[in-house]
Each structure stands twice: as C-alpha cells, then as structure tokens.
N, C-alpha and C positions, 0 to 999 in steps of 0.2 A: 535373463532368467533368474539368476541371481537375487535382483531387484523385487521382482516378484513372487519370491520365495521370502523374502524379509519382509517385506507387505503381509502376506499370509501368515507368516508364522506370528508377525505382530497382532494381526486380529484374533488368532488363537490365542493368543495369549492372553488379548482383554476376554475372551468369552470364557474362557476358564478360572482363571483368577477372577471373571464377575468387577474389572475395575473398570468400569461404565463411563465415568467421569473423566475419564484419557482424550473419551474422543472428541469433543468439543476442544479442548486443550488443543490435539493438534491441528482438529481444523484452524484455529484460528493460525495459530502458529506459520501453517502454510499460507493465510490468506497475507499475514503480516509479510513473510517472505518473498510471496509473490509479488507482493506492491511496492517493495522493498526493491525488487530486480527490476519492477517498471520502471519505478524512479527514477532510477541511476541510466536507463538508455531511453526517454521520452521526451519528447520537448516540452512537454507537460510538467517536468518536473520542478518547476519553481512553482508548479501550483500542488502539486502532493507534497511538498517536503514541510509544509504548516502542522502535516499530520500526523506529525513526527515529532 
C-alpha cells in the first residue's frame, strides 16, 4: 500500500509542478534497471553485457 501511495503521490507531483520531462527520465531508468536485473540472472548475459 505504501508503494502505491508513493507512485501516486509522485504523479501528483509531476502534474502539479507541470515537470513533464521526469517521465521519460524514469521510464528509462527502470528500463536500464530492468535489464540490469536480467543481466545478472540469464544465460543470456554475455550477450547483454556489450550493452553496457
């Protein structure tokens, strides 16, 4: 619940402050993160770590 209350309160907060440009930022940031956490548990990962 918690979680989801910081989610929320973060999009309120770009919609109010109007700082638009955040969310691209962190999409990326989780996409970086996300392939980040593949990396490290895939057998794959001598082929993603070039990408790095």
């Amino acid at each position: 619940m918690a979680k989801q209350s910081l989610i929320r309160e973060f999009f309120a907060f770009i919609r109010h402050e109007k700082k638009w440009w955040m969310i691209p930022l962190i999409v990326v940031l989780l996409i970086v993160g996300g392939l980040a956490l593949f990396a490290s548990s895939s057998p794959l990962a001598p082929f993603i770590y070039p990408l790095f």
